[in-house]
Residue, then its C-alpha position, 0 to 999 in steps of 0.5 A: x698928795x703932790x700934783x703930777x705936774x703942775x698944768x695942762x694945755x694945748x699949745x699951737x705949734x707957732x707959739x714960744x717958746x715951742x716955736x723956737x725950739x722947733x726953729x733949733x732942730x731947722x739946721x740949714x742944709x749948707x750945715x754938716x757935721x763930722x761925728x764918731x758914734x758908738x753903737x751898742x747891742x747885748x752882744x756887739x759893740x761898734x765904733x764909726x767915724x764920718x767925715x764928709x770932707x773925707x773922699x768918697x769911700x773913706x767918709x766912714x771908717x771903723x775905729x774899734x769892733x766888738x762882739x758879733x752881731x748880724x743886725x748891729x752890722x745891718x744897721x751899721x750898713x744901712x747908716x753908712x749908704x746914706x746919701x748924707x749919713x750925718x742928717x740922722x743928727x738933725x731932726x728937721x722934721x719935728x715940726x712937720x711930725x708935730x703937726x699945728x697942736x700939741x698936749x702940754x703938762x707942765x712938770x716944773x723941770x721940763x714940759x711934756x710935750x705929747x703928739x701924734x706923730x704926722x708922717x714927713x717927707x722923711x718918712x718910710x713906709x713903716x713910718x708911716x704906719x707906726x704914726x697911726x699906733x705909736x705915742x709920740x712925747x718931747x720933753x722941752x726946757x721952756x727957759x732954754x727953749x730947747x728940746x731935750x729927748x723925744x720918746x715914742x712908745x707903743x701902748x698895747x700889742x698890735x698886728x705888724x704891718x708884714x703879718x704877725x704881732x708887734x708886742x713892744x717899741x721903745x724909741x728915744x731920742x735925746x737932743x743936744x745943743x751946738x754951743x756956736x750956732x745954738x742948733x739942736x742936735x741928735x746925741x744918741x738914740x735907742x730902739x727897743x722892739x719885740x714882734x712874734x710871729x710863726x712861734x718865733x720872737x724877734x727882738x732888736x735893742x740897740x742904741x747909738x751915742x754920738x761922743x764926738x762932733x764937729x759941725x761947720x758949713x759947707x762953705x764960706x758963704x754958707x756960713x755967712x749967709x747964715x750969719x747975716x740972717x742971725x743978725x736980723x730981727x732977733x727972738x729973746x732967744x737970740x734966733x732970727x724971728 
């Protein structure tokens, strides 16, 4: 009978190729990013385009509309209000959700990396409660040292924060990597929920997937700065130490 995977470990969070890949998803913030994304529901479908370079109040713009859908809107709406709606495209904040240790399986392909989510400064409230609930997993390219998708699922139904009962949670995230500067970045994500409460079922199930984006420095001597940090002490990976 063949192995599920081929080892078993723990790895400290500051240890390669684990630490280089975290170093990828720390985009400086000078780093910003024009996207169009595509969001999905079963009854709607919406496509938005974000610009920060655009003036205020025409950042966001909606290419095509499709389908009716109240929560699809929401979600739009909340995205939209951002102070910076292109940040959700940096996950800046896994190695804080990581913690210092992490269960490793080697799969060959790909290793699965398994946490428990820590909560960050990026955090909100329900964040903060579905950290103590939820199963946190990263799958990682150990050559590339990249991450390649973020999974976070919950095991068993559990009561809601707000009352009721969360049966079911899927999230995932699926990263990508920025050909110039080699950061990784967010290219789609999806939620699949399911709570009852009051002889009622609520389910959300969307997903986002970015299809086109352009990412540059807010300014020239952002860029540079960045640039000349590059060029210092170089990892094998070629990311400064």
């Amino acid at each position: 009978m063949l192995l599920a995977f081929l080892a078993s470990f723990f790895l400290m969070t500051q240890a390669p190729p684990l630490d280089t890949a975290l170093t990828a998803t720390e985009a400086p913030t000078s780093l910003r990013a024009a996207f169009t994304v595509e969001l999905q529901s079963q009854h709607a479908s919406r496509v938005y385009s974000y610009d920060p370079r655009r003036e205020k109040g025409q950042r966001w713009q909606v290419v095509s509309w499709q389908g009716e859908d109240d929560e699809l809107e929401e979600v739009a709406r909340t995205w939209a209000n951002e102070a910076a709606p292109d940040g959700r495209l940096f996950p800046d904040d896994l190695r804080a959700s990581m913690g210092r240790q992490v269960s490793v399986d080697d799969m060959g392909h790909a290793w699965r990396v398994s946490f428990r989510h820590h909560p960050s400064t990026n955090d909100g409230e329900f964040d903060v409660w579905a950290a103590e609930r939820l199963q946190a997993s990263a799958w990682l390219d150990p050559v590339g040292e990249r991450f390649l998708r973020i999974d976070y699922h919950l095991p068993k139904p559990v009561a809601g924060p707000e009352g009721g009962k969360l049966t079911r949670y899927e999230q995932s995230y699926f990263i990508r990597t920025e050909p110039r500067w080699g950061m990784s970045y967010v290219s789609s994500f999806s939620i699949d929920l399911e709570a009852r409460a009051a002889f009622r079922t609520m389910t959300r199930q969307y997903s986002a997937n970015i299809i086109q984006t352009e990412f540059f420095f807010a300014s020239a001597e952002a860029e540079a700065e960045f640039e000349a940090i590059r060029k210092g002490p170089q990892l094998m990976s070629g990311l400064p130490r």
